[in-house]
C-alpha angles and dihedrals in degrees: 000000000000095000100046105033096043092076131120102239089050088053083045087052099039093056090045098059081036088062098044103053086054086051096050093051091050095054103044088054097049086054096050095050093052084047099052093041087054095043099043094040092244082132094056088051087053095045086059094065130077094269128107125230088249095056091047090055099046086046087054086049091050096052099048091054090052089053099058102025090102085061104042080057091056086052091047089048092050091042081053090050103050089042089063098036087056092058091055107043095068138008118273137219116208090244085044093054102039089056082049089055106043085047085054088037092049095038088056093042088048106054089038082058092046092045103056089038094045088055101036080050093046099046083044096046091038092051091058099036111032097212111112094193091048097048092043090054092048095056095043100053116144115228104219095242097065092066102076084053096065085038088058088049096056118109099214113178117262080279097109141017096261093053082046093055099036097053098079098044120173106045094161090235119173086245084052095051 
C-alpha cells in the first residue's frame, strides 16, 4: 500500500473527504440548532431581549465555530502533515513545486471559505424552513464541475490512464500553472 496510497493526489483526496465530513458536521449542526430554536420559540424568547438579530446570528456563528474548532485545528494539522510529507516523498522542480504550494494554498482558502459561507447559508435557510437536512443539503450543494475534479485527484493504481496521469502530479506544466 505504500506505494499506491503516499502520493500526492491520495493525500489531496484524503484531505479533501476529510474536509468535508467535518463540514458536513458543522453545518448540519448549525442548521439543527437554528430548527429546533424556531420550532421550540427559543427565538421569540431571544427576540425579547436587548439584542439585536444580528447579534443573535453572529453569537450562533460563534458558537458553532468554538464547537468544532478543536476539530478544524486537527484538519489543519493533517493538511500540515500531508503538505510536508509530499515534499519528501520526490524531488522537486521549482514549477513543479509552485504549482504544489498554491494547490495546498487554494485547498485551505477554499474550505475555510466554504466553511464560513456553508454554515452562515445553513443557520439562514434553517431559520426560515425548519427543516436542518434540508437546509444542510441546500448549502452544500455541489456545483458539477467540481467533480472532475475529485475524479482527477484520485490515485487509482497503474490500472488505468488517470491513475497513470495523476500519479506524478505536480509537473509544474505551463497548463498546470
Amino acid at each position: 500500500w505504500p506505494k499506491h496510497w503516499l502520493t500526492i493526489p491520495s493525500f489531496l483526496l484524503a484531505t479533501v473527504v476529510l474536509g468535508g465530513i467535518i463540514l458536513w458536521a458543522a453545518v448540519y449542526a448549525a442548521a439543527k440548532r437554528f430548527g429546533e430554536d424556531r420550532r421550540s420559540g427559543a427565538f421569540e424568547l431571544l427576540l425579547t431581549t436587548p439584542l439585536s438579530v444580528d447579534q443573535i446570528v453572529k453569537g450562533q456563528h460563534q458558537a458553532i465555530v468554538i464547537q468544532f474548532k478543536p476539530l478544524l485545528e486537527f484538519l489543519l494539522a493533517i493538511m500540515l502533515t500531508f503538505f510536508v510529507m509530499g515534499f519528501c516523498i520526490r524531488s522537486w522542480d521549482w514549477p513543479a513545486a509552485a504549482v504544489y504550494v498554491v494547490t495546498w494554498f487554494t485547498l485551505v482558502l477554499w474550505a475555510k471559505l466554504i466553511f464560513e459561507n456553508a454554515v452562515w447559508d445553513a443557520m439562514w435557510i434553517s431559520l426560515n424552513s425548519g427543516r436542518p437536512g434540508y437546509a444542510m443539503l441546500k448549502s452544500l450543494a455541489v456545483p458539477p464541475m467540481i467533480i472532475p475534479l475529485f475524479m482527477v485527484s484520485l490515485n487509482l493504481p497503474k490500472v488505468s490512464r488517470l491513475g497513470a496521469i495523476t500519479a506524478g502530479f505536480p509537473y509544474g506544466t505551463v497548463v498546470e500553472i
